[in-house]
C-alpha positions in Angstrom: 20.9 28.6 33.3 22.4 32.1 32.2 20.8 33.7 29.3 24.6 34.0 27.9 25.4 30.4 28.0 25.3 29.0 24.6 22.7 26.6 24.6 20.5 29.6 25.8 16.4 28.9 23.8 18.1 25.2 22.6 17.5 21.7 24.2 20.3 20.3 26.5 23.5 19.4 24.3 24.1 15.2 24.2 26.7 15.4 21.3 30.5 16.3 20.5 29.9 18.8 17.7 26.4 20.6 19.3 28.8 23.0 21.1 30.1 24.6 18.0 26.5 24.8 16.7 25.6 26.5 20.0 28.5 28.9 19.6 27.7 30.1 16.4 24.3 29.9 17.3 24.7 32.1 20.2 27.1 34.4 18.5 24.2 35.0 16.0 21.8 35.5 18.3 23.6 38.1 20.4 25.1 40.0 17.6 20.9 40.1 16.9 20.5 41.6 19.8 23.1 44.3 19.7 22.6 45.3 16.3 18.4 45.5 17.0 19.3 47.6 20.2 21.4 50.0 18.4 19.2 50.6 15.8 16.2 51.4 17.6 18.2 53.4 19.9 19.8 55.4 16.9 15.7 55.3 15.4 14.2 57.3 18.5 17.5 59.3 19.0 17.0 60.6 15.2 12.9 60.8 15.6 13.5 62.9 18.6 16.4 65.0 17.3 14.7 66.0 13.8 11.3 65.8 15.0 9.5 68.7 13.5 9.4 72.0 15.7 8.3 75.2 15.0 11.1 77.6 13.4 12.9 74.9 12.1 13.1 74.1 8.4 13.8 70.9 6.8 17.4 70.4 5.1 18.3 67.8 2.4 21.3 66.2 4.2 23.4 65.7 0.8 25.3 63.0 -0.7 27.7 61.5 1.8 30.5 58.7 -0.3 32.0 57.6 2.9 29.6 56.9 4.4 27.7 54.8 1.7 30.6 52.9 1.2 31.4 52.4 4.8 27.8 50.8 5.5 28.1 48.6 2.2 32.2 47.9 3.4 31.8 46.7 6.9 29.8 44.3 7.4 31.5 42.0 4.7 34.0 40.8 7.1 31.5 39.6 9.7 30.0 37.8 7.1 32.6 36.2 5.9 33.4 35.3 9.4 29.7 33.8 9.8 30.0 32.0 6.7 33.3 30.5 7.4 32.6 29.2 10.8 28.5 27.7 9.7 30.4 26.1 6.8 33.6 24.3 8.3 31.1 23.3 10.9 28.7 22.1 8.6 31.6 20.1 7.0 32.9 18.2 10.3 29.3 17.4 10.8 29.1 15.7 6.9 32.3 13.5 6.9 32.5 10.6 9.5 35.4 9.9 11.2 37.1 6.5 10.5 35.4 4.2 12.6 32.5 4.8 12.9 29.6 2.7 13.8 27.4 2.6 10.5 23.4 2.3 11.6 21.3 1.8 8.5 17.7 3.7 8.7 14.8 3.5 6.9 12.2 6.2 7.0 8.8 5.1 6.0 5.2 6.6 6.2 4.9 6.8 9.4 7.7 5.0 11.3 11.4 4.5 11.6 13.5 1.1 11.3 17.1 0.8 12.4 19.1 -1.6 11.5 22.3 -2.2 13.3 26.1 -3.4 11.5 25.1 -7.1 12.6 21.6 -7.0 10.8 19.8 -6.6 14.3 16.4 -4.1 13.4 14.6 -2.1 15.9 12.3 0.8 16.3 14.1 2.7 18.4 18.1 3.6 18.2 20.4 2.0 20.3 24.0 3.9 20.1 26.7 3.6 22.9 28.0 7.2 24.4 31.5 8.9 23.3 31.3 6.5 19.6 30.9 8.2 16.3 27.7 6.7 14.6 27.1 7.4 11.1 23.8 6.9 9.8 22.8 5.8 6.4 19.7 6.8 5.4 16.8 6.6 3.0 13.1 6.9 2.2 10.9 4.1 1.0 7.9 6.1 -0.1 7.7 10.1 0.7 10.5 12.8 1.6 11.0 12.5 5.2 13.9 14.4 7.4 15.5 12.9 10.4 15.8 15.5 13.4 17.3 15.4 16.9 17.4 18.7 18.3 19.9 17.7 21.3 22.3 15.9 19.2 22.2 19.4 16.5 21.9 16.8 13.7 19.1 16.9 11.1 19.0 15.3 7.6 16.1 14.9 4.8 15.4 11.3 3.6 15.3 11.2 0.0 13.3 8.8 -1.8 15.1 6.5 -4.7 18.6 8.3 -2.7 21.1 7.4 0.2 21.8 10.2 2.5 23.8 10.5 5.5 24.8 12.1 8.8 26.8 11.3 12.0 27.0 11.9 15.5 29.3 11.1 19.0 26.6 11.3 21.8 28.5 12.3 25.2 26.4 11.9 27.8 23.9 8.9 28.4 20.0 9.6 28.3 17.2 9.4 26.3 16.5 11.8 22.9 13.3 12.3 20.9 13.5 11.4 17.2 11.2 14.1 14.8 10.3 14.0 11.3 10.8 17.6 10.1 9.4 17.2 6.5 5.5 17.5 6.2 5.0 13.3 5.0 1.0 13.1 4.6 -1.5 12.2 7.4 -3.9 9.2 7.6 -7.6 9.3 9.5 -9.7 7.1 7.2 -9.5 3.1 7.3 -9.1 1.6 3.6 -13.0 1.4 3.4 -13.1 5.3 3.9 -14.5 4.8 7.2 -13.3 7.6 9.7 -11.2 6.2 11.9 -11.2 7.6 16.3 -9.0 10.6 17.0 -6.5 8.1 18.7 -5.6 5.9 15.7 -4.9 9.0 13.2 -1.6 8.5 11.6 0.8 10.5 9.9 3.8 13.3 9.8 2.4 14.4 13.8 3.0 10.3 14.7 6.1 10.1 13.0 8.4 9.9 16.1 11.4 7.8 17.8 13.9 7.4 20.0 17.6 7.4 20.5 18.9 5.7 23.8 22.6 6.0 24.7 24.0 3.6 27.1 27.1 2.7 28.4 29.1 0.6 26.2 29.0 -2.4 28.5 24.6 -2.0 28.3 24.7 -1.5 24.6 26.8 -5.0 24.2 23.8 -6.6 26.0 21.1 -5.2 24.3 22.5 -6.2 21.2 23.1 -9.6 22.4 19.2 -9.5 23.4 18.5 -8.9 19.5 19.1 -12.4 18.9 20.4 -14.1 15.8 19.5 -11.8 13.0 19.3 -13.1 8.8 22.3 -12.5 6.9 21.8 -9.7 4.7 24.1 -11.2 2.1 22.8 -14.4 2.2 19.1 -12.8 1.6 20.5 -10.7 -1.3 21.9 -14.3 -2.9 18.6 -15.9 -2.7 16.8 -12.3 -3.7 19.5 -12.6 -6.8 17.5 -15.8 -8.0 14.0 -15.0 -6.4 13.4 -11.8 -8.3 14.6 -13.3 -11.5 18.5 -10.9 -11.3 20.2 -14.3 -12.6 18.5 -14.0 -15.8 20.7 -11.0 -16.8 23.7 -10.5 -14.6 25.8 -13.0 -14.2 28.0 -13.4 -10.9 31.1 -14.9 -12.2 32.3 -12.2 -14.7 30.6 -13.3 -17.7 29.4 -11.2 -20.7 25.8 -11.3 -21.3 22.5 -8.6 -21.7 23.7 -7.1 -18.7 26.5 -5.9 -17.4 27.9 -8.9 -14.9 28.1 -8.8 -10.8 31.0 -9.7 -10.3 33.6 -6.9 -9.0 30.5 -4.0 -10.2 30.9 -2.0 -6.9 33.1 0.7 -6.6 33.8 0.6 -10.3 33.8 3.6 -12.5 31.4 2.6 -15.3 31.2 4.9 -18.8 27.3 5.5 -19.6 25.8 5.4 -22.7 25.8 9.9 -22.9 29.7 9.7 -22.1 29.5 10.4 -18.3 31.2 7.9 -16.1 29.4 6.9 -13.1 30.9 5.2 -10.3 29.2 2.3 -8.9 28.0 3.0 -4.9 24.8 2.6 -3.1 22.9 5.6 -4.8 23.4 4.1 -8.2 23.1 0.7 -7.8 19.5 2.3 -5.9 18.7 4.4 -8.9 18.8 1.2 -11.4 16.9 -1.0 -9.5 14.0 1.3 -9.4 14.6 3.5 -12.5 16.7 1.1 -14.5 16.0 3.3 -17.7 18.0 6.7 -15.3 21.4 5.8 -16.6 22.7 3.1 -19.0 25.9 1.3 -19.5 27.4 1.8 -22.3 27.2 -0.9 -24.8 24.0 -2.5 -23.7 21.5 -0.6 -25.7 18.3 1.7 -25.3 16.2 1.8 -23.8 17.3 -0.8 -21.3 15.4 -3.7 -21.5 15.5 -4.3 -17.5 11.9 -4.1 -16.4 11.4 -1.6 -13.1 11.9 -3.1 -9.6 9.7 -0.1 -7.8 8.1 -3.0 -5.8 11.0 -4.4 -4.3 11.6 -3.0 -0.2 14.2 -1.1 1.3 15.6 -4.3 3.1 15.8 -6.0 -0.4 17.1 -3.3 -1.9 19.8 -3.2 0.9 20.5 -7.0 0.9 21.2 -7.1 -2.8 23.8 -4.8 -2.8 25.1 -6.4 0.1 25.5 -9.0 -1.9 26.8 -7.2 -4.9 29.7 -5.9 -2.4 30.7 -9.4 -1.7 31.0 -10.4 -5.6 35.1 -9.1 -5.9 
């Protein structure tokens, strides 16, 4: 490979968008280079020039306007330039196209879980080539970060918080899956017994895959999944399980809390005069941190007890289930 080709020091490229990373990227990187060069050229030139000789004496070289100004003037443009391109690049790569494929993933210390639109789970990511996929992300204990270098995508996993990214692979293959974000490290059983070199777990063990196939392989690897449960139909028995029915009703009703029934999506007014609309994060937020933000007209402190027990996949399933409540 050229050193001037753009994916010059980075993994091979597998997605739609990594070429404008590489660009910019490159662009950086060579402008580095130039501006590093001429520097140290104009350094030795100036050493070598004004180097002290004998017979020569020392003048101050004065004020000089232009010139300050020029040096302070010039660069502005090229950094505008930089900052333009990083930041329309950085938006294509936050908004998913219409369409896409939505993977749900849950980061957890130390593994990953994907869960495809179907309700189909596995530890290792499944996407067909030339699709957007648009991941929906979150962290059931520490902050993790999702990282593919050859797809150019990397994202943090925020705990009690959705987050999201998306990507078109192009080309099928394999890709490694990284946690970027320092998550802890275990070597001692629960006894405190040290545990062999081979069983440590933790941040260094956190890894993954992505597999893109054809479109015709992923079909039948889905198909190989099996009949997965019905993430609504767990998040209705979760609704009477954990005891939700004894506050919220589903058909509309008024009682201690504010009712199901058409909730998501909804702009709600809180009791300090914000209005908050109703999506994943919030309905997330409540569940675990009910006392975060309160409706208006239902008191405080709220009187719904914490729910920091309850798993990502319940968590996911009752809002699920919330969605279908119109």
């Amino acid at each position: 490979m050229s050193i001037f080709a753009p994916s010059f020091q980075l993994p091979e490229a597998m997605s739609a968008s990594a070429a404008n990373v590489d660009a910019l990227y490159s662009f950086i990187f060579w402008l580095s280079v130039v501006l590093f060069v001429g520097i140290m050229v104009a350094t030795v030139y100036f050493v070598w020039v004004y180097r002290k000789r004998p017979g020569h004496k020392a003048e101050p070289t004065g004020h000089n306007l232009f010139l300050q100004i020029g040096l302070a003037v010039a660069p502005i443009p090229l950094l505008v330039g930089m900052f333009h391109w990083g930041f329309k690049g950085y938006m294509d790569m936050s908004i998913a196209p219409a369409g896409a494929m939505e993977v749900r993933v849950r980061g957890f210390q130390w593994g990953w879980e994907f869960e495809y639109p179907g309700g189909e789970t596995d530890s290792v990511l499944h996407v067909p080539v030339n699709r957007p996929v648009k991941l929906i992300m979150s962290s059931s204990d520490v902050l993790h970060s999702f990282y593919v270098p050859q797809l150019r995508v990397k994202r943090d996993l925020v705990p009690g918080m959705f987050t999201s990214l998306w990507f078109q692979p192009d080309k099928t293959g394999k890709m490694d899956v990284f946690c970027t974000e320092y998550c802890g490290g275990k070597s001692k059983d629960q006894n405190g017994n040290e545990l062999a070199p081979s069983e440590y777990k933790g941040h260094w063990s956190m890894l993954s895959q992505i597999v893109v196939d054809t479109q015709e392989d992923f079909d039948k690897y889905i198909q190989g999944k099996g009949t997965p449960k019905d993430p609504v139909e767990f998040g209705k028995a979760l609704y009477t399980q954990k005891g939700c029915n004894a506050c919220h009703s589903v058909d509309g009703s008024v009682g201690v809390a504010p009712s199901w029934k058409g909730l998501w999506a909804r702009s709600e007014p809180m009791l300090d005069g914000s209005m908050v609309t109703v999506d994943g994060n919030y309905l997330r937020e409540s569940i675990v941190l009910p006392s975060a933000k309160i409706v208006k007209g239902y008191g405080s402190p709220s009187i719904m007890p914490s729910y920091q027990g309850l798993k990502d996949k319940e968590i996911d399933a009752i809002i699920e289930y919330m969605k279908t409540l119109k």
